[in-house]
PQR file with spaces between the fields and no chain letter, atoms N, CA, C, O and H, PARSE charges and radii, in Angstrom:
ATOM       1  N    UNK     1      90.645  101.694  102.259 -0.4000 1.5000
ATOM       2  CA   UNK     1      90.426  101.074  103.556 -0.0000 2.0000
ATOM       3  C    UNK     1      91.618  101.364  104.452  0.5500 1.7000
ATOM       4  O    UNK     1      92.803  101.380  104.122 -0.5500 1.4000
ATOM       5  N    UNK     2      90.989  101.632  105.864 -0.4000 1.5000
ATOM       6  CA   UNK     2      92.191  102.258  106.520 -0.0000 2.0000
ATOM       7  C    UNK     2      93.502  101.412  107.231  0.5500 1.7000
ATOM       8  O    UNK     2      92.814  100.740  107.999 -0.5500 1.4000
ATOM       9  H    UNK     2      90.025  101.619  106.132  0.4000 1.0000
ATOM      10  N    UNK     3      94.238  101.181  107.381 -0.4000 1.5000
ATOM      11  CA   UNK     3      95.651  100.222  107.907 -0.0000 2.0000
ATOM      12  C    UNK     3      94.433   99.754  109.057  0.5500 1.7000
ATOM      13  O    UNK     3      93.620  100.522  109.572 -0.5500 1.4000
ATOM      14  H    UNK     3      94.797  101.727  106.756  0.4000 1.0000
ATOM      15  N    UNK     4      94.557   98.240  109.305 -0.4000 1.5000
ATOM      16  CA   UNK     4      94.504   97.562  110.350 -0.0000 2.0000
ATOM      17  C    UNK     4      95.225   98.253  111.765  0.5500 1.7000
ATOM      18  O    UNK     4      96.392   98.645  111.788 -0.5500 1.4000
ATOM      19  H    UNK     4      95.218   97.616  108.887  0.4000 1.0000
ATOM      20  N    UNK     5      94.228   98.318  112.996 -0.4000 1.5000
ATOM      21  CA   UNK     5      95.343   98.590  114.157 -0.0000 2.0000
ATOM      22  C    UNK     5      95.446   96.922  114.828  0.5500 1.7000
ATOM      23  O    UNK     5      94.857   95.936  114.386 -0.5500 1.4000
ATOM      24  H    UNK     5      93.280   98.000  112.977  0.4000 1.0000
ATOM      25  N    UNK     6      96.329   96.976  115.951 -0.4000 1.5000
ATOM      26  CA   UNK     6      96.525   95.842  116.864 -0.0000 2.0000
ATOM      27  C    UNK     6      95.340   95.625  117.118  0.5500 1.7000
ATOM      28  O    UNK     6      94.745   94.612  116.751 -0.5500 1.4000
ATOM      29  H    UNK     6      96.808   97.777  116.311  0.4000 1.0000
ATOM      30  N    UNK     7      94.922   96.405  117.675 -0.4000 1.5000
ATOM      31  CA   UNK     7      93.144   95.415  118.115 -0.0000 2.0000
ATOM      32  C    UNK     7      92.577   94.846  116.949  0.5500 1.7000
ATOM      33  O    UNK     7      92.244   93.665  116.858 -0.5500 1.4000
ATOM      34  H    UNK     7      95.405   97.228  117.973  0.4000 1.0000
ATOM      35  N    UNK     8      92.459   95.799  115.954 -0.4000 1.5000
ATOM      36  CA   UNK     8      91.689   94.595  115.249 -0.0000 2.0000
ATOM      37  C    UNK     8      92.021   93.303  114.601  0.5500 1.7000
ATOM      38  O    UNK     8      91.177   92.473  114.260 -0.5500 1.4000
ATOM      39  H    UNK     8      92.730   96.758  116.028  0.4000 1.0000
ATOM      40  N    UNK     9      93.670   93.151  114.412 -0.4000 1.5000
ATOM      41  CA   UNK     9      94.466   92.154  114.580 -0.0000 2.0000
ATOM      42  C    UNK     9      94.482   90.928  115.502  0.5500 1.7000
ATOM      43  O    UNK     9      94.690   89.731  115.305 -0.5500 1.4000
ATOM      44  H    UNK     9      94.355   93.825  114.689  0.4000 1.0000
ATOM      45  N    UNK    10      94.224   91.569  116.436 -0.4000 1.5000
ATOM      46  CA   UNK    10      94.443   90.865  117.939 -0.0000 2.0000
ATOM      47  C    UNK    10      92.990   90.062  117.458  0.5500 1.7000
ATOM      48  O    UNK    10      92.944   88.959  116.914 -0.5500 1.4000
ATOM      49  H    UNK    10      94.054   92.542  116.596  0.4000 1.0000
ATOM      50  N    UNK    11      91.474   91.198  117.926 -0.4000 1.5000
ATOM      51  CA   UNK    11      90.160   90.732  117.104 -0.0000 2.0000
ATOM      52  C    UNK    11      90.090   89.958  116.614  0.5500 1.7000
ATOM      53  O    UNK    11      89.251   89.122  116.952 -0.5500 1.4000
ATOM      54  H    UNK    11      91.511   92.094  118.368  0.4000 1.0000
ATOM      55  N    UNK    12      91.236   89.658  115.086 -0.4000 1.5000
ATOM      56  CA   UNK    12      91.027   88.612  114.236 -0.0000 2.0000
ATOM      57  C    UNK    12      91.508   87.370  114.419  0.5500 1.7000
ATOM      58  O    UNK    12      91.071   86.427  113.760 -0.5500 1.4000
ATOM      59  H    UNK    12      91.917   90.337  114.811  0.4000 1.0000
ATOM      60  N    UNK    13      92.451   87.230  115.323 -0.4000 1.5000
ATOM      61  CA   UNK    13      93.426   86.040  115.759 -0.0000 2.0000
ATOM      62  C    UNK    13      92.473   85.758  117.139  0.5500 1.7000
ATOM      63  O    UNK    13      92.488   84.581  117.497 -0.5500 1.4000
ATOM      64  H    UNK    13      92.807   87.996  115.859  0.4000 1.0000
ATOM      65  N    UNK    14      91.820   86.487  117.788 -0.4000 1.5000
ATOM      66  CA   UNK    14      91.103   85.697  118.733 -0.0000 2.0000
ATOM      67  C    UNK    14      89.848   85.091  118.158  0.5500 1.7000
ATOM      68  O    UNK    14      89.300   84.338  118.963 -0.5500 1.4000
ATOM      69  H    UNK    14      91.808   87.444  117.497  0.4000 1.0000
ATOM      70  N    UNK    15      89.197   85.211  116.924 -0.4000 1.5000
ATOM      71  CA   UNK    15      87.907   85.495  116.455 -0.0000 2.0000
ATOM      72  C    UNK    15      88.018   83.968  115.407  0.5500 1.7000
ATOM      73  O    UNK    15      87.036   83.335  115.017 -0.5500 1.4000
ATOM      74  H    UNK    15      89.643   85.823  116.270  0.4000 1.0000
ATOM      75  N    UNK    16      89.633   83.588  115.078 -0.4000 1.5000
ATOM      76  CA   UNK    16      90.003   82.638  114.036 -0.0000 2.0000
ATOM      77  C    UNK    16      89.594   81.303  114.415  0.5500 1.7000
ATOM      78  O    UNK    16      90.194   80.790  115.359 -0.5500 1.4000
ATOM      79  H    UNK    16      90.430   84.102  115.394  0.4000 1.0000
ATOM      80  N    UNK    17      88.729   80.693  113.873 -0.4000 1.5000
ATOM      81  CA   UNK    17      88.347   79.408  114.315 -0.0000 2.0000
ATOM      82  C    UNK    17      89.125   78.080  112.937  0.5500 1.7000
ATOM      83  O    UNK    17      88.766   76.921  112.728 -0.5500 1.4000
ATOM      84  H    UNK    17      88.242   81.110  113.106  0.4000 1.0000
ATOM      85  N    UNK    18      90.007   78.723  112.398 -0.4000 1.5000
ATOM      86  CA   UNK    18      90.703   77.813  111.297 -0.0000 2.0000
ATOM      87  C    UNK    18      91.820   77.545  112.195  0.5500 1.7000
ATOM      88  O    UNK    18      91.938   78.524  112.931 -0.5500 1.4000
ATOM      89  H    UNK    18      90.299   79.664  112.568  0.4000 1.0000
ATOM      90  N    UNK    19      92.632   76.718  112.445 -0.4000 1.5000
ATOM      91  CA   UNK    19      93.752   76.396  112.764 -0.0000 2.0000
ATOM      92  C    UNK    19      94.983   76.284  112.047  0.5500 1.7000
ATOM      93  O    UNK    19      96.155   76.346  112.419 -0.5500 1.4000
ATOM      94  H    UNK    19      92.536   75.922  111.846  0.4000 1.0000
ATOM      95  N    UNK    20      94.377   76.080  110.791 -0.4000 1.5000
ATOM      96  CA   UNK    20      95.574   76.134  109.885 -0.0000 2.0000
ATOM      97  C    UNK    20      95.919   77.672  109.851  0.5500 1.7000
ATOM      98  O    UNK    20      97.042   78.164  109.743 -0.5500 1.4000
ATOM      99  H    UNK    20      93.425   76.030  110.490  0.4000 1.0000
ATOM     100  N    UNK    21      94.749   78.305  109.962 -0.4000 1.5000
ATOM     101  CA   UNK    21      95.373   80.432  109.662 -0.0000 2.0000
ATOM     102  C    UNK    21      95.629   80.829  111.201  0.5500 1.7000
ATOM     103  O    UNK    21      96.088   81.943  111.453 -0.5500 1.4000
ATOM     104  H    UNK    21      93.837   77.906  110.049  0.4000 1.0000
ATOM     105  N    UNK    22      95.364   80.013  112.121 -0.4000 1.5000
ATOM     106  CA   UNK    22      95.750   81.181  113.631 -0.0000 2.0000
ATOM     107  C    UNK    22      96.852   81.627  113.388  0.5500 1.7000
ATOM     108  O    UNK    22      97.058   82.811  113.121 -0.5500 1.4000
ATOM     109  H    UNK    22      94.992   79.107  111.916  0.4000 1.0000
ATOM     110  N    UNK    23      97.885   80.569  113.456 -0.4000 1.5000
ATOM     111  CA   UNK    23      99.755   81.186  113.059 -0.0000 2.0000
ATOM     112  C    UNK    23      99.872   82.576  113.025  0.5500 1.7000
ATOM     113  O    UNK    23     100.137   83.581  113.685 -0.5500 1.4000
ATOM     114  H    UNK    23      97.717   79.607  113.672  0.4000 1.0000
ATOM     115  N    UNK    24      99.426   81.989  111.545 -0.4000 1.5000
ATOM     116  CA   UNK    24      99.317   83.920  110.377 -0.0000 2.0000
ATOM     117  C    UNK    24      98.673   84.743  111.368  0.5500 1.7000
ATOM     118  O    UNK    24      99.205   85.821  111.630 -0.5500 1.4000
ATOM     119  H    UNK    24      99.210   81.173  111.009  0.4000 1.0000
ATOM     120  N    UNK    25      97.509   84.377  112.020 -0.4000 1.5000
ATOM     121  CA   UNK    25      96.799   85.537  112.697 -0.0000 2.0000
ATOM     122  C    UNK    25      97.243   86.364  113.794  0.5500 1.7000
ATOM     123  O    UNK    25      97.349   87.568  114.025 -0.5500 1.4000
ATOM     124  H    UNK    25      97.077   83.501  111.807  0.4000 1.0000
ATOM     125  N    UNK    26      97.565   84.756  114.660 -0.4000 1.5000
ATOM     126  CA   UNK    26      98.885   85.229  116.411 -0.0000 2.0000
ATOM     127  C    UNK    26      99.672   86.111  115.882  0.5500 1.7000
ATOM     128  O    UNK    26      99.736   87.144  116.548 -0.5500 1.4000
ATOM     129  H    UNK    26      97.478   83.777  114.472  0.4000 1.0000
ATOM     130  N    UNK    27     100.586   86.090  114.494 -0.4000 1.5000
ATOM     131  CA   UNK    27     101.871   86.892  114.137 -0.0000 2.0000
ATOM     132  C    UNK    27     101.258   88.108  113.519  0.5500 1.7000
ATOM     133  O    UNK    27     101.840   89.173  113.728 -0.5500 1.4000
ATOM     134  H    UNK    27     100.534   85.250  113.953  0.4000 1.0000
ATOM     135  N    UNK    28     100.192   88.115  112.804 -0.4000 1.5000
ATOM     136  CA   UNK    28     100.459   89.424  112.442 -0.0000 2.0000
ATOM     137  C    UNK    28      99.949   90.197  113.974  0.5500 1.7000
ATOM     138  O    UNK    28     100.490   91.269  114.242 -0.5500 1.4000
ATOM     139  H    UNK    28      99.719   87.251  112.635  0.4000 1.0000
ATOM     140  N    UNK    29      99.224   89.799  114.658 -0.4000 1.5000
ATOM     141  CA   UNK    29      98.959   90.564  115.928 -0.0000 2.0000
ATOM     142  C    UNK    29     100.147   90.738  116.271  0.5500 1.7000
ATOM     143  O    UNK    29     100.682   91.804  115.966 -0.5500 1.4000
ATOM     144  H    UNK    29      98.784   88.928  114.440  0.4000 1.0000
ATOM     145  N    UNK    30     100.608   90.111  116.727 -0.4000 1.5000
ATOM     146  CA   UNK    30     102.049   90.499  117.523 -0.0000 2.0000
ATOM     147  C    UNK    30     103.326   91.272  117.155  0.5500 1.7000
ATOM     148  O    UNK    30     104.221   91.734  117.862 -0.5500 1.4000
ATOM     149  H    UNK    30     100.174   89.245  116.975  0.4000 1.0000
ATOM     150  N    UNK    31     103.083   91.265  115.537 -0.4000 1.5000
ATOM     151  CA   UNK    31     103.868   92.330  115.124 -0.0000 2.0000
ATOM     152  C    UNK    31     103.211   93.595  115.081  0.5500 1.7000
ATOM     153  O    UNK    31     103.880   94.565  115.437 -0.5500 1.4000
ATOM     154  H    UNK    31     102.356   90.889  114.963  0.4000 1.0000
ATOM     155  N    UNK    32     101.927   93.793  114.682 -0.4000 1.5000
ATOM     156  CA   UNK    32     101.284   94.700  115.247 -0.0000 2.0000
ATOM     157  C    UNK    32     101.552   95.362  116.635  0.5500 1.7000
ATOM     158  O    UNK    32     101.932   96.474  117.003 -0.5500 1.4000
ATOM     159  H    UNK    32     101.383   93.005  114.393  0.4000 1.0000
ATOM     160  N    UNK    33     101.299   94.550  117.060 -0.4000 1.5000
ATOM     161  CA   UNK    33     101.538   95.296  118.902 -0.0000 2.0000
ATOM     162  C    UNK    33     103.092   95.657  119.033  0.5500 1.7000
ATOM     163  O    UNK    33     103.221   96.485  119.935 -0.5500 1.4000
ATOM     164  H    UNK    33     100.990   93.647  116.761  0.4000 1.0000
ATOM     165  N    UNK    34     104.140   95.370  118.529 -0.4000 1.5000
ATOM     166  CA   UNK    34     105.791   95.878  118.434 -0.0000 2.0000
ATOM     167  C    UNK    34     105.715   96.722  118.037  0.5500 1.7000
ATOM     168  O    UNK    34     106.245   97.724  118.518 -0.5500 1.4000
ATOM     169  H    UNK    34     104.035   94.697  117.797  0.4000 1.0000
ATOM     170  N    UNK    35     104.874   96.717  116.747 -0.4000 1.5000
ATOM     171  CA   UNK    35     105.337   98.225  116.044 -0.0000 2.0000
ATOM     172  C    UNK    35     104.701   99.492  116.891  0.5500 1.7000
ATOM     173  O    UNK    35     105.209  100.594  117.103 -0.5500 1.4000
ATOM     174  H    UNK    35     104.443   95.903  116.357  0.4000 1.0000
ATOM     175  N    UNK    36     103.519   99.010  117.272 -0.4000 1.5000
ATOM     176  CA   UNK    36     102.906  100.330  118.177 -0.0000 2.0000
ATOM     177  C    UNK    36     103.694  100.776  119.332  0.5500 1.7000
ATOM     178  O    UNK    36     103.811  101.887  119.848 -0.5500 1.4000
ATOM     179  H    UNK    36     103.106   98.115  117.100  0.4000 1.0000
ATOM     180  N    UNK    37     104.308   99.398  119.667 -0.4000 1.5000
ATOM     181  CA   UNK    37     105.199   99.920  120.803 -0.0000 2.0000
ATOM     182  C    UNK    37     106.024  100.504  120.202  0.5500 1.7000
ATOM     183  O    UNK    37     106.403  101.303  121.059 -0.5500 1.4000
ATOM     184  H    UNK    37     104.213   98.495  119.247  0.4000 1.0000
ATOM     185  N    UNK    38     106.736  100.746  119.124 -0.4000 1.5000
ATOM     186  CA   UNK    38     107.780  101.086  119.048 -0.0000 2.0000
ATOM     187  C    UNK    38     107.434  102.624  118.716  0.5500 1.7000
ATOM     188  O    UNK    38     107.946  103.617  119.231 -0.5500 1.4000
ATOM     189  H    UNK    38     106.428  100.097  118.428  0.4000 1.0000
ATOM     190  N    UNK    39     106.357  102.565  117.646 -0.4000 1.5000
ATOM     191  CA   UNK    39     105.761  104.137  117.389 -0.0000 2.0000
ATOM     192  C    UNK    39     105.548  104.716  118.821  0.5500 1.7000
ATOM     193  O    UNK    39     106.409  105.541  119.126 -0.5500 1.4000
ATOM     194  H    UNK    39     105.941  101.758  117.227  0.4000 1.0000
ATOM     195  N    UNK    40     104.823  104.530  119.546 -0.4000 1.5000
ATOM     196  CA   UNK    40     104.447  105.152  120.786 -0.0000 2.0000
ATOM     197  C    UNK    40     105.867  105.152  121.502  0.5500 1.7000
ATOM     198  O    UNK    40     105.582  105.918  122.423 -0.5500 1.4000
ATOM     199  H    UNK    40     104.124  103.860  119.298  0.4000 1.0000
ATOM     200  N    UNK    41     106.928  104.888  121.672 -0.4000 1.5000
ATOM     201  CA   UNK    41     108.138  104.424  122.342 -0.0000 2.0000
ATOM     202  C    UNK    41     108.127  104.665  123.788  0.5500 1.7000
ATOM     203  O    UNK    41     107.774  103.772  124.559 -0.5500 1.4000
ATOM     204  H    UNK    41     107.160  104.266  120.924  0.4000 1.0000
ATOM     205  N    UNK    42     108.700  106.471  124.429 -0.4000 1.5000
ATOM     206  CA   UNK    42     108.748  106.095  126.016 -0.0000 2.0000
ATOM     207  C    UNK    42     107.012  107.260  126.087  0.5500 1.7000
ATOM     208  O    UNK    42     106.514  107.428  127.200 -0.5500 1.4000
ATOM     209  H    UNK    42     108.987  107.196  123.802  0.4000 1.0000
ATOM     210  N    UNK    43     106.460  107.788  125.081 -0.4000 1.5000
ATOM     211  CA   UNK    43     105.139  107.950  125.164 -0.0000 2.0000
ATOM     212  C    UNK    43     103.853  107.030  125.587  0.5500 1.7000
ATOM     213  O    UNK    43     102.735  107.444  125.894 -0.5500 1.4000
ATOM     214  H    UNK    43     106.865  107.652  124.177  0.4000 1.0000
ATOM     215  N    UNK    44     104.223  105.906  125.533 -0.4000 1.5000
ATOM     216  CA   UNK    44     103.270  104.843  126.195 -0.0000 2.0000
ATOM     217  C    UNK    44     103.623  104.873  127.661  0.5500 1.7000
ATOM     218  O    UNK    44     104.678  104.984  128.285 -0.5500 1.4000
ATOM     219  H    UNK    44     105.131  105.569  125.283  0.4000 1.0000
ATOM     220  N    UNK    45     101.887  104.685  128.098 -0.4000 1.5000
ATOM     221  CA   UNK    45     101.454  104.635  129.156 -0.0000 2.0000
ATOM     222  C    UNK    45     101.615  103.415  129.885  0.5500 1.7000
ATOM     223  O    UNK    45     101.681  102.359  129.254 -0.5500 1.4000
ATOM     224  H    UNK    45     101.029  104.595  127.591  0.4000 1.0000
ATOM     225  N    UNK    46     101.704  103.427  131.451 -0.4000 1.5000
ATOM     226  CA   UNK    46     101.211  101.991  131.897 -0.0000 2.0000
ATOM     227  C    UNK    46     100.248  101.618  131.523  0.5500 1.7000
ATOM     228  O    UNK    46     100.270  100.685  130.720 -0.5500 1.4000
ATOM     229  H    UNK    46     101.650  104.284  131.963  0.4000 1.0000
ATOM     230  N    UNK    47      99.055  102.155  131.921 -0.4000 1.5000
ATOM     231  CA   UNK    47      97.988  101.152  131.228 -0.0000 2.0000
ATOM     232  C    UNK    47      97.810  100.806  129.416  0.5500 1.7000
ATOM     233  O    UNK    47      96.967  100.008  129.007 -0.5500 1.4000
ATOM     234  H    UNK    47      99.037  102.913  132.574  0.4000 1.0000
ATOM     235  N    UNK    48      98.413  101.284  128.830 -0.4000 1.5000
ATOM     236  CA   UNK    48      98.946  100.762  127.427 -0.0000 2.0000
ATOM     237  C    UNK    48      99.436   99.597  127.609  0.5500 1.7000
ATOM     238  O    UNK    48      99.003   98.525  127.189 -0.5500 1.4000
ATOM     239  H    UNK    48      99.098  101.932  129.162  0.4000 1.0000
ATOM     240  N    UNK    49     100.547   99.848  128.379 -0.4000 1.5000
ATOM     241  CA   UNK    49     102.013   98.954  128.599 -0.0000 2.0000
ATOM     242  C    UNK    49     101.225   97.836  128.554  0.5500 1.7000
ATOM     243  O    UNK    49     101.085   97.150  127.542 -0.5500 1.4000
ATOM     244  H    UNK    49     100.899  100.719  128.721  0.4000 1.0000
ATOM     245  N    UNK    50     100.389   97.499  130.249 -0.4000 1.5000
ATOM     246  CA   UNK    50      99.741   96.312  130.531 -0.0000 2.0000
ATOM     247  C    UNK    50      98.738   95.684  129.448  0.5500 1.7000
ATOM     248  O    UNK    50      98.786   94.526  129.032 -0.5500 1.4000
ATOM     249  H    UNK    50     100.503   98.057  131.071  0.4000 1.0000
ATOM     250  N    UNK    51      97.718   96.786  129.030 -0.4000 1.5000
ATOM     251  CA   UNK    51      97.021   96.369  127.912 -0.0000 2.0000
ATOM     252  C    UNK    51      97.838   95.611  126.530  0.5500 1.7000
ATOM     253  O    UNK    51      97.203   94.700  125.999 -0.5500 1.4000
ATOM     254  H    UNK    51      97.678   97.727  129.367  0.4000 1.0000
ATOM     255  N    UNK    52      99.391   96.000  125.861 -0.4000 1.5000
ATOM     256  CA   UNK    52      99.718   95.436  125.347 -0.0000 2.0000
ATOM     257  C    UNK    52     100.439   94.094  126.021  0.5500 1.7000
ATOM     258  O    UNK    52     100.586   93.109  125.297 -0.5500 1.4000
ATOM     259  H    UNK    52      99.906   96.740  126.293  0.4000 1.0000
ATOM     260  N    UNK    53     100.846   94.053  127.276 -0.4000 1.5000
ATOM     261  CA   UNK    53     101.333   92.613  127.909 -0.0000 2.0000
ATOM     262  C    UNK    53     100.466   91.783  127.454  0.5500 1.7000
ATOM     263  O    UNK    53     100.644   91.020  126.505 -0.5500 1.4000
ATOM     264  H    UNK    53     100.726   94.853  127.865  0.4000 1.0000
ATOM     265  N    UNK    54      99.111   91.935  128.364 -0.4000 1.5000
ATOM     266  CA   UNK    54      97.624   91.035  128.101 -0.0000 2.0000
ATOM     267  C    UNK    54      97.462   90.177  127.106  0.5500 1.7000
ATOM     268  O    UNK    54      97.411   88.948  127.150 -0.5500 1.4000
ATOM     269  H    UNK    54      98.966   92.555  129.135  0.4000 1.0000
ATOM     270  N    UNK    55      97.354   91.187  125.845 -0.4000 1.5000
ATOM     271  CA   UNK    55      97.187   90.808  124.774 -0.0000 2.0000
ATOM     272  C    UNK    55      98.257   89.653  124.475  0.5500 1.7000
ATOM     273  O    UNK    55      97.920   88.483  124.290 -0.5500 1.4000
ATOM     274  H    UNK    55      97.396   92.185  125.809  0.4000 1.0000
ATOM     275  N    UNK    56      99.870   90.206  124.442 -0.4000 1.5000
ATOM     276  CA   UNK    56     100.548   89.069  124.294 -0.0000 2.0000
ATOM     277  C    UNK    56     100.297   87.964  125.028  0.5500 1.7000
ATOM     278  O    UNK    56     100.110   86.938  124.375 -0.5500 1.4000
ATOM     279  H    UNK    56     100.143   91.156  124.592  0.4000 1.0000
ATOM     280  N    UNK    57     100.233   87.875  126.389 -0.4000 1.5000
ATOM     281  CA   UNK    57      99.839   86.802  126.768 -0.0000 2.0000
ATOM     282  C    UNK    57      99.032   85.875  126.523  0.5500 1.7000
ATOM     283  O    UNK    57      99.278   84.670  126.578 -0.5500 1.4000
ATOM     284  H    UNK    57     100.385   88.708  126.920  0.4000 1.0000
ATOM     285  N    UNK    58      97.772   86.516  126.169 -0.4000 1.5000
ATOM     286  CA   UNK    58      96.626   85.868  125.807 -0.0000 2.0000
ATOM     287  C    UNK    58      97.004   85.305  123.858  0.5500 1.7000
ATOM     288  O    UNK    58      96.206   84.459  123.456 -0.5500 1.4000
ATOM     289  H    UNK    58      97.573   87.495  126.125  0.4000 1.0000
ATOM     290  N    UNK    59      97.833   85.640  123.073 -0.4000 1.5000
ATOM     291  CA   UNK    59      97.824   85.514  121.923 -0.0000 2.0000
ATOM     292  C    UNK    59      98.681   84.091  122.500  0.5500 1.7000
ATOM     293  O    UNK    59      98.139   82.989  122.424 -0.5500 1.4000
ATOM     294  H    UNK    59      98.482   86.327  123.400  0.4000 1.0000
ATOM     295  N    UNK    60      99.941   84.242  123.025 -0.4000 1.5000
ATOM     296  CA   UNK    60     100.938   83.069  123.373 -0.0000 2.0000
ATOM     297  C    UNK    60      99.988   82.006  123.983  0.5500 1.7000
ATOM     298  O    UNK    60     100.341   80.894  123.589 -0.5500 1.4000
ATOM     299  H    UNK    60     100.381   85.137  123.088  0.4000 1.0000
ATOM     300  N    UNK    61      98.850   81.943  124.847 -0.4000 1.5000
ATOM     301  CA   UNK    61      98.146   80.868  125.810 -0.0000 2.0000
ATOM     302  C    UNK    61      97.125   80.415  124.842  0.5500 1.7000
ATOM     303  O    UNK    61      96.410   79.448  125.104 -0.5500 1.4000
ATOM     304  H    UNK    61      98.563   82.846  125.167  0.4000 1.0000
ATOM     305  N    UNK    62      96.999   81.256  123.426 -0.4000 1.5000
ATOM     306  CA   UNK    62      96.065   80.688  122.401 -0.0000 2.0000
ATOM     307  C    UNK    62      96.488   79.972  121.269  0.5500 1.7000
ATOM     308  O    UNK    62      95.639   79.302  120.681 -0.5500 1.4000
ATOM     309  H    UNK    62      97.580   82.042  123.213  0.4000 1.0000
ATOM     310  N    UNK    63      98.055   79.995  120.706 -0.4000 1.5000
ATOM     311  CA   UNK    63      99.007   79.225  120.393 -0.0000 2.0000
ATOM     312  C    UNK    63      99.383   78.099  121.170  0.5500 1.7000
ATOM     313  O    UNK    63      99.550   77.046  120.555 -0.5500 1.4000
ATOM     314  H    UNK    63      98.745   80.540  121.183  0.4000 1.0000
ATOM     315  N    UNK    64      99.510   78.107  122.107 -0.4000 1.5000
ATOM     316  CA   UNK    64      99.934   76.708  123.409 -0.0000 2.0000
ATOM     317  C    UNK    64      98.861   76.004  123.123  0.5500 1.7000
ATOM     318  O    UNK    64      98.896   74.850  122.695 -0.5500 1.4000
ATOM     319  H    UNK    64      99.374   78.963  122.607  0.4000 1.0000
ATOM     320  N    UNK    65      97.675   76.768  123.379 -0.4000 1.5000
ATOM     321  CA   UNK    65      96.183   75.621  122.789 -0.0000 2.0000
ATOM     322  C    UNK    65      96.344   75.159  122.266  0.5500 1.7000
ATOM     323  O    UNK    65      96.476   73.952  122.471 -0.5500 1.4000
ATOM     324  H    UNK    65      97.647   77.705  123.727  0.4000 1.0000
ATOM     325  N    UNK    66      96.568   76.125  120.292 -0.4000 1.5000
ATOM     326  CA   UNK    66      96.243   75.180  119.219 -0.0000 2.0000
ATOM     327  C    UNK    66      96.766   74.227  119.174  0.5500 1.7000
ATOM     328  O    UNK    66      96.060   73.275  118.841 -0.5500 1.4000
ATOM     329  H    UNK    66      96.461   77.105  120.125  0.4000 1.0000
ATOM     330  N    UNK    67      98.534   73.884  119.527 -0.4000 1.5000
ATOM     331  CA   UNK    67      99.299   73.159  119.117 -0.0000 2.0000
ATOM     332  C    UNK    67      99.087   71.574  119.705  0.5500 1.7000
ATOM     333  O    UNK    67      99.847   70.675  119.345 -0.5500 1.4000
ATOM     334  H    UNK    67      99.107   74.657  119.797  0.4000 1.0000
């Protein structure tokens, strides 16, 4: 089975209706999305760029929820 990317990470932490696992879910997304940034480094695009902002944002405003 092939490595998880950020989206489908992201996918799974938006998709998590347990509260006790979002945590786990918000973080592994978000380390997900670092590392891509970091693989892609000054090769990322703006619209990457923004597409990975988004996401963080939206992972951080879905943590503020749960809590």
């Amino acid at each position: 089975m092939p490595h998880p990317t950020w989206q489908d990470l992201y996918n799974d932490a938006l998709l998590e209706y347990d509260l006790a696992k979002l945590p786990e879910r918000v973080e592994a997304a978000c380390q997900a999305i670092h590392q891509y940034r970091v693989q892609k480094g000054y090769a990322l695009t703006a619209e990457e760029r923004k597409e990975l902002d988004d996401a963080l944002r939206v992972l951080f405003t879905l943590m503020q929820r749960a809590a």
